[in-house]
C-alpha positions in Angstrom: 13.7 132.4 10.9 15.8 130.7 13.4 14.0 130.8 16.8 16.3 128.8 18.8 18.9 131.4 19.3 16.8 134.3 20.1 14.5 132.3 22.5 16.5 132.0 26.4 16.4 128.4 27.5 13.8 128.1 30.1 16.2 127.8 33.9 15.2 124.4 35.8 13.8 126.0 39.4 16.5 127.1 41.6 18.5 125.1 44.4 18.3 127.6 47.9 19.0 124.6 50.4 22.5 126.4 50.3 21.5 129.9 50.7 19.1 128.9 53.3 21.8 126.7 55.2 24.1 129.7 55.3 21.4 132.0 56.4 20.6 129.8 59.3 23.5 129.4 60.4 24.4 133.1 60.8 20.3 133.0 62.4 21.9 130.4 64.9 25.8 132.2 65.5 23.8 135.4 66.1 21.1 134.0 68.7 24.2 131.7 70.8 25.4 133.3 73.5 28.9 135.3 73.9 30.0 133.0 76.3 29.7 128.8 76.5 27.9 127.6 79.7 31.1 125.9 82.0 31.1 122.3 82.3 30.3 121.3 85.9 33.7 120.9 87.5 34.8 117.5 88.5 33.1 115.5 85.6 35.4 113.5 83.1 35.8 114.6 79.8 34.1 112.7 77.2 37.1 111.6 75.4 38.4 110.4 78.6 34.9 108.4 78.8 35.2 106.7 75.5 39.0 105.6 76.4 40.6 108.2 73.6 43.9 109.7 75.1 42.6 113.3 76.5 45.7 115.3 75.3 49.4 115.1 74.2 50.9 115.3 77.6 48.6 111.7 78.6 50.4 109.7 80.9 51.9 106.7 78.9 51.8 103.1 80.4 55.3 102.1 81.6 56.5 105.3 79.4 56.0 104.2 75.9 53.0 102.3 75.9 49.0 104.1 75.8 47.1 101.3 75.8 47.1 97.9 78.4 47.2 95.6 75.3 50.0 97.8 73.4 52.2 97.5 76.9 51.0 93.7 77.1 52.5 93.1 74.0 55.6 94.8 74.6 56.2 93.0 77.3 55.6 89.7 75.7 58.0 90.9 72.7 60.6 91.5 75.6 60.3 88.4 77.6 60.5 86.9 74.4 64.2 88.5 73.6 65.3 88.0 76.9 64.7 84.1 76.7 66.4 83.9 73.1 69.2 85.5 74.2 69.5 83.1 77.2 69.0 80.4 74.6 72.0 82.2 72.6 74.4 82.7 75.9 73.9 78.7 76.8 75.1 77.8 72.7 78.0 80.4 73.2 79.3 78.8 76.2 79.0 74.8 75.3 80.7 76.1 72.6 82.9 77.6 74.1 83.5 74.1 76.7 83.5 72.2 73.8 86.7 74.2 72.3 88.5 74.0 75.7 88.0 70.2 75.9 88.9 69.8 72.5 91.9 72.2 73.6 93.3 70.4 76.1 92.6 67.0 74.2 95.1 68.5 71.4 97.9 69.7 74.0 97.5 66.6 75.6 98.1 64.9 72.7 100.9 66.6 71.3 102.8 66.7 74.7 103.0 63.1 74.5 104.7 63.1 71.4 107.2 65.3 73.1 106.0 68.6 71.9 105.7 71.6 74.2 102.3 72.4 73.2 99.9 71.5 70.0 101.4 75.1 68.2 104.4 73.3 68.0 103.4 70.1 66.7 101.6 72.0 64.2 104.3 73.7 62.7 106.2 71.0 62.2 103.3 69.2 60.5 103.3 72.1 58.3 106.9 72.8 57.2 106.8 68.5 56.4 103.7 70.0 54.4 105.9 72.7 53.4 108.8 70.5 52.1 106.3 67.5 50.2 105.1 69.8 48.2 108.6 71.5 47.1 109.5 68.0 46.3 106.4 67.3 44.2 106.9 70.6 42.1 110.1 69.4 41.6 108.8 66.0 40.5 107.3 67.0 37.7 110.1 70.0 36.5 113.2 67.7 37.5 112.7 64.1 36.8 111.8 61.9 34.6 111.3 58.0 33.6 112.1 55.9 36.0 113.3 58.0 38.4 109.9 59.8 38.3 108.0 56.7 38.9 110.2 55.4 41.6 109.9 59.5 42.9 106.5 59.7 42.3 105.8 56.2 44.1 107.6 57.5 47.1 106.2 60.5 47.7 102.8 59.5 47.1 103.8 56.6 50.2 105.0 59.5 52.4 101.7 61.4 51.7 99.7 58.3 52.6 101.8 56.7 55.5 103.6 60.4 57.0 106.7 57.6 57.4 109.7 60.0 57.1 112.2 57.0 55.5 109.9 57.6 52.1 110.8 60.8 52.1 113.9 60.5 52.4 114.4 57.5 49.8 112.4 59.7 47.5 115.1 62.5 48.0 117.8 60.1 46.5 116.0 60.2 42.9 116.6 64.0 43.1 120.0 66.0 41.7 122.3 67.4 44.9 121.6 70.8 43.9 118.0 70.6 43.8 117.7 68.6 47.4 119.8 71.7 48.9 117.5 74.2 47.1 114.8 72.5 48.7 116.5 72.3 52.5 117.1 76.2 52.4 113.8 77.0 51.3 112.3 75.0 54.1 114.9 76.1 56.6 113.5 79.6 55.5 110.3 78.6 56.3 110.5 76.9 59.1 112.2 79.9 60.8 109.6 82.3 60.2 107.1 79.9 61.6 108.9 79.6 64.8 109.3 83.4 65.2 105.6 83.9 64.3 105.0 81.2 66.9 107.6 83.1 69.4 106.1 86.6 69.2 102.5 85.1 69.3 103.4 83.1 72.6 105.6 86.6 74.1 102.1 88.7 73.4 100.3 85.6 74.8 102.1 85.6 77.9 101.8 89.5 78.2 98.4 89.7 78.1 98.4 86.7 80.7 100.8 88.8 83.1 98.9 92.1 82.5 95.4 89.7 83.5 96.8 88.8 86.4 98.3 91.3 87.7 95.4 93.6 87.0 93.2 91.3 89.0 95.7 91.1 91.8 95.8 94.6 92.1 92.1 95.1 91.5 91.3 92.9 95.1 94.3 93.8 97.0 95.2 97.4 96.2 95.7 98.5 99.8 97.9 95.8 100.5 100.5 96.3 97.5 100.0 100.3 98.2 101.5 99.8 101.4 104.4 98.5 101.3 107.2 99.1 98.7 109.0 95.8 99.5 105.7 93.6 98.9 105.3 95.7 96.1 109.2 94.3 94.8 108.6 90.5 95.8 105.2 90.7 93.4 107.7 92.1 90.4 110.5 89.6 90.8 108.1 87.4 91.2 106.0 88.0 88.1 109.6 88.1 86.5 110.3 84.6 87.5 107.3 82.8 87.0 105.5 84.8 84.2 101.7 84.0 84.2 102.6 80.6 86.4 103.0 83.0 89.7 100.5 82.3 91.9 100.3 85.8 93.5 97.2 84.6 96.1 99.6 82.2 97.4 102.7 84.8 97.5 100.9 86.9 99.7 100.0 84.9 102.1 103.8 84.0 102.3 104.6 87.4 102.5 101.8 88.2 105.5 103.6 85.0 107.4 106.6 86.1 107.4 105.7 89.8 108.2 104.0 88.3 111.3 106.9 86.1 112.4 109.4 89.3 112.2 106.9 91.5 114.2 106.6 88.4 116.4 110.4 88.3 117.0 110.8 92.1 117.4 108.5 92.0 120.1 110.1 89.0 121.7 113.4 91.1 121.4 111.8 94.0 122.6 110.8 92.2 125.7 114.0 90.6 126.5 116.1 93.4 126.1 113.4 94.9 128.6 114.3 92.3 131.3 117.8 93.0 130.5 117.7 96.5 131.1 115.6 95.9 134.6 118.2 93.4 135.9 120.8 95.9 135.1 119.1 99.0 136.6 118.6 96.8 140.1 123.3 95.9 140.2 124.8 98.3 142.4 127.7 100.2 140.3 131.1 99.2 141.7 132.5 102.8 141.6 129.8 104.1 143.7 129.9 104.0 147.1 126.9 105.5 148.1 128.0 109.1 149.4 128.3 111.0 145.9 131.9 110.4 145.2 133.4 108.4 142.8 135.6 105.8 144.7 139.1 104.7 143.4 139.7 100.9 142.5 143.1 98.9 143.2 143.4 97.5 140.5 147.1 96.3 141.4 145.8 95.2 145.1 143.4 93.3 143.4 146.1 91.5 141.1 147.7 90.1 144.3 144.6 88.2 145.3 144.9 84.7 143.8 142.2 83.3 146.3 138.9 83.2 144.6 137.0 83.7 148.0 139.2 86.7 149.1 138.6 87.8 145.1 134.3 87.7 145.6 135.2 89.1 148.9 136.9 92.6 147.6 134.0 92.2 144.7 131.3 92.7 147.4 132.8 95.3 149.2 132.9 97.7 146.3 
């Protein structure tokens, strides 16, 4: 008989740590009192003592930071952009000095070659560019033998040397036909080169006069309010001279001769004063004094040829 399944394993003794855990903490939340004794007023808050933020609404350092060495390093990370992008504004503008210099080296330059500026040198550079390399293409599609080598010797010469006279013995090697195809197609290009160039310079020059006049409003916008005729002599002046008007220099030729005409109007002013005084202190000669109007003889007067018997007659009237 089997004994092993009728027999109950024997139980290990039992764990009541639990059960006595729970029981003594109901023993403990029963014997507490209802209400917590108050903490004296005007002590600070543990968490406070240990340097732990008390609450949510903590005061941050400078706004964002909570600790001294959080805000320490902020500021370090910040002093650090602000020199880098010092660093960065210095490159910009030695660039930027660099390109002007080399600017004005260029327009210098092509000036005296007899350009107008270095746009214009340039695009005659590149319609020559333009025109090689229609005659090279044409090299290898039109020619042949010796007329190819000669061709080919020329060109290569005109590449090398950018003497003109090359190019233009090179042409000779070429068929009529094919030298005028050539001309027309540069012509072509050439002339959209210059009115790419034109309408550049026009919104160059627009955006020069808007600049200027914008700044010369911008610093004397009383003074152009004023005065409709000031505001005229800036427009036909602008009109004339473009972005070359020196408008600092216009108004103070304008204020000069706005003081030298109020000057003159009050040196009129004054003299017609005088004038009026010296006449208000003559004696009218139809007015004798009693009220009535007194005749002149004029044909008495005719008779007189003496001048002394004339002044005479005068002051008696």
């Amino acid at each position: 008989m089997n004994t092993e399944e009728s027999t109950p394993l024997t139980a290990g003794p039992e764990d009541t740590s639990a059960d006595a855990a729970v029981i003594d903490t109901d023993t403990a939340a029963s014997a507490a009192p209802d209400d917590a004794a108050p903490e004296p007023e005007g002590q600070p808050d543990k968490a406070e003592e240990n340097g732990a933020p008390k609450s949510d609404s903590e005061k941050l350092l400078a706004g964002k930071y909570k600790t001294v060495d959080e805000l320490e390093k902020g500021y370090k990370e910040a002093e650090k952009l602000v020199r880098e992008a010092a660093e960065y504004r210095k490159k910009v503008e030695a660039y930027e000095a660099a390109e002007a210099k080399a600017r004005e080296m260029r327009e210098a330059e092509a000036r005296s070659y007899g350009y107008r500026d270095a746009e214009s040198q340039q695009i005659e550079n590149d319609v020559a560019a333009a025109e090689f390399n229609l005659y090279v293409q044409a090299l290898e599609t039109r020619l042949e033998g010796e007329d190819y080598t000669k061709a080919a010797q020329l060109l290569q010469a005109y590449r090398q040397t950018g003497r003109r006279d090359y190019l233009e013995a090179a042409k000779k090697c070429f068929a009529p036909e094919v030298i005028s195809q050539i001309a027309v197609t540069t012509a072509r290009y050439a002339g959209e080169r210059q009115n790419e160039y034109a309408q550049a310079k026009f919104v160059e020059q627009r955006q020069a006069v808007n600049s200027l006049v914008r700044e010369f409003c911008e610093k004397n916008t009383d003074w152009i309010d004023a005065n409709e005729e000031r505001q005229q002599l800036v427009g036909e002046t602008i009109k004339a001279l473009g972005a070359d008007a020196d408008l600092d220099a216009l108004k103070s030729f304008i204020e000069a001769i706005e003081r030298r005409a109020v000057e003159d109007f009050k040196k009129d002013m004054e003299k017609q004063k005088e004038t009026d005084a010296q006449l208000s202190r003559i004696p009218s000669p139809s007015n004798d004094g009693s009220g009535k109007r007194r005749e002149v003889d004029i044909e008495h007067w005719q008779d007189v040829d003496d001048p002394a018997k004339m002044r005479e007659l005068l002051r008696r009237v």
